[in-house]
Structures are given as C-alpha cells and as structure tokens.
Steps between C-alpha positions, in 0.01 A plus 500: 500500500495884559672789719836633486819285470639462864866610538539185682497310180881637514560215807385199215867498359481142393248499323601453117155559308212759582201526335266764563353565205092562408387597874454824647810624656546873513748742585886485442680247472725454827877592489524187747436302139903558459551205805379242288824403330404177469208615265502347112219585406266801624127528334271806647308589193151585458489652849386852573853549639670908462792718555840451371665177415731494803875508385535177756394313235876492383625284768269182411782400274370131460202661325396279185128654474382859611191548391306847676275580184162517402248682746712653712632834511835583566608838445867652448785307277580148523811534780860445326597226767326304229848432347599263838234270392734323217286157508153660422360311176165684580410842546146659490405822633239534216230711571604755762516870518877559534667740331830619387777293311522135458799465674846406307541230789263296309756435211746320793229253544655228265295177618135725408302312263178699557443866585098654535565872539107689447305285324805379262620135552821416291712134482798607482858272441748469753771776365562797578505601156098431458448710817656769381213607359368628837717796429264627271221557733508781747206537706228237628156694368 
C-alpha cells in the first residue's frame, strides 16, 4: 500500500491491532491516530512516513507494542505523553531523525521490556531501577 495516512483512520476506534508496516505510506502520521483507544498494538515501521511523532500518541493507553522505527523519518523529540502509555512492553522508534532529549517519561514506563531508540535495541527488566539508566543519555544523535 502507498499514499498518505487518511485522517479518517481516526473513525476505526475499535479496532485493537494495526499493522502498517513495510509499504509505502508517506507523510505524517494523523493526529486522528489518538481515537483509537481501543488500539494494543500499533506497527507502522519501515514506511517512508515524516514529521513529528504526534503527542496523540499518549492517549492509546492500552498500547502493548509501538513500533514507528526503521525507514521512516520522524523528526523533533519523541512527545512526553509517552508516560500515559503505562502498558507498553515494546517501544521502537529506532532509526529516525529526531532530536533532542530522550524524554524522562520513559523511566515511568514500568511494564517496558524492550526499547530501540537509533539503531540501539536493549532488553531491559521490568524495574524502574534498570531503566534508570535512560537518565544517562541526553540527546537522540
């Protein structure tokens, strides 16, 4: 598949799984992405997708998986409404060209057990205490 994203994907607010990933889709991702609050598990990487992660992301709290990574090209920080998705065992926005700080929110993500931030894939336990270690990094190169 290829184009743009429709907003209208906004009006699928049942759905609980999306998979998008290894097509063509380009632009931004929609802001309408925040109706799905039904969503578990969200997979658009290897698109051609840009722009900034939209802070709507933060209001899929059911999100287990978020996975935006490898050939796309999102630009900006990762948004700090991050922290509202507290069930997120998954997180990849490997390969991007964001910038800025890796924010602090990502400590408050207790259930994380896997975190792909620029080419850097880490397991990491289920305490806080082992992600405290994201405290050490400042910027996304």
């Amino acid at each position: 598949m290829s184009g743009s994203i429709p907003s209208e994907i906004g009006l699928l607010n049942l759905l609980e799984e999306l998979f998008m990933e290894s097509n063509r889709w380009t632009g931004s991702i929609p802001s309408e992405i925040g109706n799905l609050t039904n969503l578990m598990d969200l997979s658009m990487q290897d698109n051609s997708l840009t722009g900034s992660i939209p802070s709507e992301i933060g209001l899929l709290t059911l999100l287990t998986m978020l996975q935006i990574g490898g050939t796309n090209r999102f630009t900006g920080s990762i948004p700090s409404e991050i922290r509202f998705l507290k069930n997120l065992t998954i997180l990849n926005v490997n390969s991007n060209d964001q910038t800025g700080s890796i924010p602090s929110e990502i400590g408050l993500l207790t259930s994380l057990t896997r975190l792909c931030i620029d080419s850097v894939c880490q397991s990491l336990e289920e305490t806080y205490e082992s992600l405290s270690i994201l405290s050490t990094l400042n910027a996304l190169p």
